[in-house]
C-alpha positions in Angstrom: 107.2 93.1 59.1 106.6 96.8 57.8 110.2 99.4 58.0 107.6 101.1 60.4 106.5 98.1 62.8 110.5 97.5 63.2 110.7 101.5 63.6 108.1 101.5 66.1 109.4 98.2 68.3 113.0 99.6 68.5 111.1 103.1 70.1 109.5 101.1 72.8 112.0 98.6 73.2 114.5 102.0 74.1 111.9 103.9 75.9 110.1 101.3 78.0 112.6 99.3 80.3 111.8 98.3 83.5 114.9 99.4 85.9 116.2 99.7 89.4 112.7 99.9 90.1 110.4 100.1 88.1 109.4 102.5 84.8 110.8 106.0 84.8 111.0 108.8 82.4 110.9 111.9 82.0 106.6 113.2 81.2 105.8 114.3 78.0 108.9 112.3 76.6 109.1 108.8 76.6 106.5 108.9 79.9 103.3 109.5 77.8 99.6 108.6 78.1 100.1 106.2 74.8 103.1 104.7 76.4 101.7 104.4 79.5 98.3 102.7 78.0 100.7 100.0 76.8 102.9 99.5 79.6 99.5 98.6 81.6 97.5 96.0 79.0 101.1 94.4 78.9 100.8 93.7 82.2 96.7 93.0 81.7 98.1 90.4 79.4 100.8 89.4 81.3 98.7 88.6 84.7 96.4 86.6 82.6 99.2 84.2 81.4 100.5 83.7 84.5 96.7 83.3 86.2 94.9 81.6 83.9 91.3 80.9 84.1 91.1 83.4 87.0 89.4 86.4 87.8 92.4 88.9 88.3 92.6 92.2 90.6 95.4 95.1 90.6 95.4 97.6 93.0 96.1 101.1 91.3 98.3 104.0 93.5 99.9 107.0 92.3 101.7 109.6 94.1 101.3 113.4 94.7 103.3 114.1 91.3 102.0 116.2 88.2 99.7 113.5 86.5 99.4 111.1 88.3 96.2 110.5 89.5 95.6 110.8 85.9 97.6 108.3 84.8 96.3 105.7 87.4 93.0 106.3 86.0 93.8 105.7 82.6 95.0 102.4 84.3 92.1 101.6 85.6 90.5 102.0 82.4 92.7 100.0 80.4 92.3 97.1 83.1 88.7 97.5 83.7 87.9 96.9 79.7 89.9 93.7 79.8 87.8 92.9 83.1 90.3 93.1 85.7 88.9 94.5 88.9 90.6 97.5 89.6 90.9 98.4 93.6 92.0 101.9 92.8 93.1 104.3 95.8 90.8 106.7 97.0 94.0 109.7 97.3 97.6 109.1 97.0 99.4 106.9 99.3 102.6 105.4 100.4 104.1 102.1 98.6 103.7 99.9 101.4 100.7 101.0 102.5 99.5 99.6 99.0 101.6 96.4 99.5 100.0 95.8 102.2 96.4 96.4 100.1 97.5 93.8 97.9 98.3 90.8 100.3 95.0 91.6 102.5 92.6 91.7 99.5 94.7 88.7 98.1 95.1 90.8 94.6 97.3 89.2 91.5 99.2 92.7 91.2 99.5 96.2 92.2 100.4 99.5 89.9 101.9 102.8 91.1 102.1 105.7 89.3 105.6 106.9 90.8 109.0 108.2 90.3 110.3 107.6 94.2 112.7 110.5 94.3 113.3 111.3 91.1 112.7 114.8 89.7 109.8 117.0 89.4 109.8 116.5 86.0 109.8 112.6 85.6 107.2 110.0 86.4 107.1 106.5 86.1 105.2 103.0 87.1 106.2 100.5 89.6 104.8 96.7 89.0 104.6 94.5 92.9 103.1 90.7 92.3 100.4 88.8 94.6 103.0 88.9 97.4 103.0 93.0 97.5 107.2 92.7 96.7 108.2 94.1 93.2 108.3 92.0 90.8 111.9 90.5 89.9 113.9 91.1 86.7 112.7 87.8 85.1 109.0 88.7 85.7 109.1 92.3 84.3 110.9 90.8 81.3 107.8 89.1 80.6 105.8 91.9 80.5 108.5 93.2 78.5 108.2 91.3 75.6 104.3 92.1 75.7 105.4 95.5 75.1 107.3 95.1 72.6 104.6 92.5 70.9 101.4 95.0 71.9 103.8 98.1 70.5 103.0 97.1 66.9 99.5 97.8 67.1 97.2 100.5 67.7 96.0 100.3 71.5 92.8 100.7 72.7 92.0 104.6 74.7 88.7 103.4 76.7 87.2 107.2 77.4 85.6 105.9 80.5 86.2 102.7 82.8 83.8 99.7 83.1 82.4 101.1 86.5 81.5 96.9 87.3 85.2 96.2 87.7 86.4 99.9 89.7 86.2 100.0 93.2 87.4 102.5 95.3 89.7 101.7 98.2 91.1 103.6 101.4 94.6 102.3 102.1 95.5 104.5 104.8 93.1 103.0 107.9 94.6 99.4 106.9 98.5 100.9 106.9 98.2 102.9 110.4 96.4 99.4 112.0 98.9 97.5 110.9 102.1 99.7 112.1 100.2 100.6 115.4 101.4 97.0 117.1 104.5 96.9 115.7 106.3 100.1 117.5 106.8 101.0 120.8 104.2 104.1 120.9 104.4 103.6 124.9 107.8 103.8 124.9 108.2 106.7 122.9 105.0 108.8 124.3 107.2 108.2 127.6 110.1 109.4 126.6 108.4 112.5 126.2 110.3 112.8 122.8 109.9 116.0 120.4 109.5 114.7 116.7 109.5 117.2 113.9 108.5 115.7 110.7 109.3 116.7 107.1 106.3 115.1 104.8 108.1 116.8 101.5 104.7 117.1 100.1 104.3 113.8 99.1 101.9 110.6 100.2 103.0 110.4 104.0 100.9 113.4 104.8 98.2 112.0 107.3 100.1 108.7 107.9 103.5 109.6 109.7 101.8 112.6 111.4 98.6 111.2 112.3 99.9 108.1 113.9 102.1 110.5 116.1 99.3 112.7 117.0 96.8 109.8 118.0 99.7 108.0 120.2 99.8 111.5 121.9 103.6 112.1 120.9 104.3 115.9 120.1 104.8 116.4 116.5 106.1 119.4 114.4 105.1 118.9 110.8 106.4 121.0 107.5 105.6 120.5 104.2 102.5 118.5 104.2 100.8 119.1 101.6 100.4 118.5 98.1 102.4 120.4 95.4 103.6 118.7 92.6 107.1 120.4 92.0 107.6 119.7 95.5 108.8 123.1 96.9 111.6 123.3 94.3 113.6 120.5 95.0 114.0 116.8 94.4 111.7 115.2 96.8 114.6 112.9 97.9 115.4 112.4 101.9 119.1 113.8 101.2 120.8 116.6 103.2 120.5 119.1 100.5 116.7 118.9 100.8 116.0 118.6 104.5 117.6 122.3 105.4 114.2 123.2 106.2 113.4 120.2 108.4 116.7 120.8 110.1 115.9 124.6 111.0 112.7 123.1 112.4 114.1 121.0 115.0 116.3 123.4 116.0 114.0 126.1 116.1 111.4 124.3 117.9 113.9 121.9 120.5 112.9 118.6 118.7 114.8 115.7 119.9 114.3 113.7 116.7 113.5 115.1 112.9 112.2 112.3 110.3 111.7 112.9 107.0 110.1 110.9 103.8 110.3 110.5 100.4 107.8 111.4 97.5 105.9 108.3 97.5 106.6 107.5 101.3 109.2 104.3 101.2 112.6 106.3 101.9 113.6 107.9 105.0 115.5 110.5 106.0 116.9 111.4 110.2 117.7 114.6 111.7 119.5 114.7 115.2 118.5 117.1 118.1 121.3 119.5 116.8 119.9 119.9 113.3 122.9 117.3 112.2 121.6 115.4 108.9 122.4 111.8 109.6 123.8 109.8 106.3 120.9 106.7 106.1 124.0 104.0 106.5 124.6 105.0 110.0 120.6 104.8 110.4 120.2 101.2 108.9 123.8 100.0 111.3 122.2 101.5 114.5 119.0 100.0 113.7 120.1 96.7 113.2 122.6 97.0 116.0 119.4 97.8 118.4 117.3 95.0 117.1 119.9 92.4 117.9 121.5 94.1 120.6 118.5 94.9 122.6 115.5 92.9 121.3 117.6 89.9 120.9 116.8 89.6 117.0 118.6 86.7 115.5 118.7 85.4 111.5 120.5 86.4 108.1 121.1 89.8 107.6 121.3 91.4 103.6 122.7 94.6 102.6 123.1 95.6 98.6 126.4 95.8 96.9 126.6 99.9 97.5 125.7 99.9 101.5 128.5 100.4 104.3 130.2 97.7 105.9 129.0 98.4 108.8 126.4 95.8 108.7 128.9 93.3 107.7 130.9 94.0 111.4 127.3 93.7 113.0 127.1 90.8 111.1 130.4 89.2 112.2 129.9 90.0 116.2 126.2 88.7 116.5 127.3 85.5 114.5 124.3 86.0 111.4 124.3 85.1 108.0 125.1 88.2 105.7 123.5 88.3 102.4 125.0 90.9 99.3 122.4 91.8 96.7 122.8 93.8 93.5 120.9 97.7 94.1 117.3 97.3 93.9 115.2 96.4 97.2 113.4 93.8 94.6 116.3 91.4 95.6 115.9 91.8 98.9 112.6 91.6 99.1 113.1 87.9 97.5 115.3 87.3 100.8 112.4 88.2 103.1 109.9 86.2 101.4 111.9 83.2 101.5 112.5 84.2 105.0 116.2 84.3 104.8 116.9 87.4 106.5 115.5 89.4 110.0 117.1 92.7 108.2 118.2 94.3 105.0 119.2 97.6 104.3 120.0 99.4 101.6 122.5 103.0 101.4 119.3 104.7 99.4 117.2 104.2 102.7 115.5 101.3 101.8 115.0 99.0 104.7 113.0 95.7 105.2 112.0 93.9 108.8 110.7 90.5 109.9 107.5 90.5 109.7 106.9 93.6 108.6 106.1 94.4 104.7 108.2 93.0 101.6 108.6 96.3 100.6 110.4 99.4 101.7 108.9 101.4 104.0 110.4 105.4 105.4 107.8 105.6 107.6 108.2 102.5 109.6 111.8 103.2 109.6 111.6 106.6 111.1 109.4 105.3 113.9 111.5 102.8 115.0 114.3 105.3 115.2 111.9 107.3 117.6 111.7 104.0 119.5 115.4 103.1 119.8 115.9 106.2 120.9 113.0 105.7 123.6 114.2 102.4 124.7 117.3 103.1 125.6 117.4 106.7 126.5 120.1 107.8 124.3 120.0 111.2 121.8 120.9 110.2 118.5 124.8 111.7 118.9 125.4 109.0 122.1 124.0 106.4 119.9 126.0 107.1 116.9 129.1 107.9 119.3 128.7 104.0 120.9 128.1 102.6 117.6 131.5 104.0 116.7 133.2 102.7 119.9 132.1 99.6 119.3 132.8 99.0 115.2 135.0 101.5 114.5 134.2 104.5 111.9 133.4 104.3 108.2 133.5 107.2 105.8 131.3 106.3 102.6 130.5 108.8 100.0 128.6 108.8 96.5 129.2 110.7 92.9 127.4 110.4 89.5 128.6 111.5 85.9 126.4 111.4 83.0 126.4 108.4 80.7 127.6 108.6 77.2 128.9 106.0 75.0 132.3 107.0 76.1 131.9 106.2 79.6 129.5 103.1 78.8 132.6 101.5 76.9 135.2 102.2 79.9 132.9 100.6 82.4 131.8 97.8 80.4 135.5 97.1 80.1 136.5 97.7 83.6 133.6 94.9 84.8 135.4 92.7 82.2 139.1 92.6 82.8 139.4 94.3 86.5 143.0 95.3 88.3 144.5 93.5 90.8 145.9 96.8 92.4 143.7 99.9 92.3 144.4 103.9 94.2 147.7 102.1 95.0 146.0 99.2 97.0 145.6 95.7 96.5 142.3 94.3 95.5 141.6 91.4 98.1 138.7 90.3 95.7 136.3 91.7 92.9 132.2 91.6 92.5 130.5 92.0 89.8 126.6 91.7 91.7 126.0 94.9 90.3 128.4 96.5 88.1 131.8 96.1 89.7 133.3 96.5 93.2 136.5 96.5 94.3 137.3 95.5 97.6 140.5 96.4 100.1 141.8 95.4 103.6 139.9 96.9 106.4 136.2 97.1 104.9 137.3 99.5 102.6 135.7 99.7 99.3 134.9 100.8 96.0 131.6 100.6 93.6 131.3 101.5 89.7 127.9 100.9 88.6 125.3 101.6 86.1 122.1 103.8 87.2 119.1 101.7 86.8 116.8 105.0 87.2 118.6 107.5 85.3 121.2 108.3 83.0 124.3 107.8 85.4 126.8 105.9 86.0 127.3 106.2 89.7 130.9 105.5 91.9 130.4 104.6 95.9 133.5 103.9 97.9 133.6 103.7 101.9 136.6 103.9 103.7 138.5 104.4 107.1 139.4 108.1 106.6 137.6 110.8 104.6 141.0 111.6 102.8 141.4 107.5 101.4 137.3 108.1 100.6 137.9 111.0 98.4 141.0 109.5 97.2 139.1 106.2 95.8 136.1 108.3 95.1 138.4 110.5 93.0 140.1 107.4 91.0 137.4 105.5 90.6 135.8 108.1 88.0 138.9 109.5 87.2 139.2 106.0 85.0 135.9 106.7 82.8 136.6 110.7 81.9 
């Protein structure tokens, strides 16, 4: 092997690593149309290994970022000239509404061109398998080490696509049918409820909306349409960047506000004051409701970084509690093998029975609007009972950059842990994801790398907000 092959293998094998979820990067770095063209004959080449003999489909999505719908067409022709039939989205659209394109046209694979909610400035590509979940870590390994294989040799730049194996596709009829059944619009159209709805310029536009409108359920909408800096902020469903949606519902008497991500599969809830609520109160209400009042009953899943409060749910109903590492990918796995009714993750990533094995804000945010229906309470009386009845939980989240410095401290922290930590005793030690230390009373604390960015990011939760900033405040105190 040529000084420059190896040169050129050690690039991609740096640049192009499938994460948290997915492929992300910053664009005109390491997320480039040349990288990009390999990333997708990798997985070309990968779905023909693993379907042999078979004439394989993808369905191609991309979100309402800078480049793109470009970059899904430059997919489609890298997969149409190794004659895979490209189903390729007629406009942007939501994650699960192309999950749900995948299982219904029985495809091998679907692509989206995505970043979630990472910044303007970053991009990146998202890789779900013939059951609509994203794939797991041991299947995006494989396509992997095609990368690295395929990154030794020139790659083909078809300038147009085999038109025989494109077909254009409309994913959003399919989504709004399928969600239609599944929520209490009756309920909620009763109610007489006042929904104000943030679409942060991203894929929801014409999905969350629309399916409010045509239930007849008032709706006040910001933000929905496209721009691809996304009003100057992080299209993220975080307090900082919902002040507008909470100035909306004040302004205009909502009873609910719902917000959603860039590419539609994060959530984020407003309350009839304009109060931002923090998603782990949203996925412990809503799990609290579906066993509570629609008598739900099976395993439950929550990921290493997400309150406790599911685990008390878990406790007083009696159901099976299942702790994956961050990534919905894993508990996506856990609904396919239809181990859990629930999961929930702190990032508002949620999953239902029967619903999609993949996450899904929209779906969420309606079936806030329907708890609140059912049983007549605002959003402060629900969260006020929820407190009665499990007692309160302070959690709280902060990121440093990664450097070698940091990488070292961690990676020695997971390897010999304390016994005693912020003057507590450690009752016992994970290392799922990273490590976490946990304490009497549900308390906890969470070091872990960033699989999306260059982070290393702390979590704690605790009884008090003064013990949260005190374990927040120790935990990265320990990797300066």
């Amino acid at each position: 092997m040529s000084c420059f092959s190896l040169f050129l293998m050690l690039i991609f094998k740096k640049m192009i690593k499938f994460g948290t979820s997915g492929w992300r990067a910053v664009m005109g770095e390491e997320f480039t149309f040349s990288n990009v063209r390999v990333v997708v004959l990798a997985i070309a080449h990968y779905l023909r290994k693993r379907f042999p003999g078979r004439q394989a489909s993808v369905v191609v999505n991309y979100d309402t970022r800078f480049l793109s719908e470009r970059f899904a067409t430059e997919a489609a022709k890298i997969l149409s000239h190794n004659r895979i039939h490209v189903l390729l989205a007629d406009r942007d659209a939501p994650s699960q509404a192309q999950a749900l394109q995948i299982i219904k046209r029985e495809a091998q694979a679907g692509i989206n061109f995505t970043a979630s909610f990472n910044p303007p400035e970053y991009n990146g590509l998202k890789l779900n398998l013939e059951t609509g979940a994203p794939a797991l870590p041991h299947e995006t390994d494989r396509v992997e080490d095609e990368i690295r294989r395929l990154s030794k040799y020139p790659v083909l730049c078809p300038y147009y696509p085999k038109a025989e194996y494109v077909e254009k596709i409309d994913l959003q009829e399919d989504y709004l049918e399928f969600i239609q059944n599944k929520i209490d619009f009756a309920s909620i159209q009763k109610s007489r409820l006042k929904i104000g709805v943030d679409l942060l310029y991203g894929t929801s536009r014409e999905y969350l909306d629309e399916i409010l409108e045509e239930n007849d359920i008032p709706v006040e909408e910001i933000h929905g349409y496209v721009d691809p800096y996304f009003g100057g902020v992080v299209p993220s469903c975080s307090e900082d960047n919902l002040k507008e949606l909470k100035k909306l519902v004040k302004e205009k008497q909502c009873n609910l506000g719902i917000a959603t991500d860039a590419d539609g599969d994060r959530f984020g809830i407003v309350d009839e004051k304009g109060n931002f609520i923090i998603q782990n109160f949203i996925l412990a209400l809503l799990l609290d409701y579906l066993v509570r009042v629609k008598s739900w009953q099976g395993g439950v899943a929550r990921s290493v970084a997400t309150t406790h409060l599911i685990d008390r749910i878990a406790r007083r109903f009696s159901l099976p509690l299942f702790k994956t590492p961050v990534g919905f990918k894993y508990m996506a796995d856990l609904f396919l093998r239809r181990q859990i009714i629930f999961g929930g993750e702190e990032s508002a990533c949620i999953a239902f029975k029967d619903h999609l094995p993949e996450k899904d804000g929209i779906f969420a945010g309606l079936l806030v609007a329907e708890m609140m229906a059912v049983t007549g309470k605002s959003l402060a009386e629900l969260r006020a009972d929820l407190s009665r009845e499990y007692g309160k939980k302070y959690g709280g989240q902060k990121n440093i950059p990664l450097n070698p410095k940091n990488e070292r401290k961690l990676t020695e922290l997971i390897l010999n842990p304390p016994q005693r930590l912020a003057g507590r005793k450690v009752v016992t030690t994970e290392r799922i994801d990273g490590i976490k230390f946990d304490f009497d009373d549900d308390d906890w604390l969470l070091l872990r790398f960033s699989g999306t960015e260059p982070l290393i990011r702390c979590y704690a939760e605790a009884e008090s907000k003064k013990e949260l900033e005190k374990l927040l405040a120790h935990g990265l105190a320990g990797l300066v």
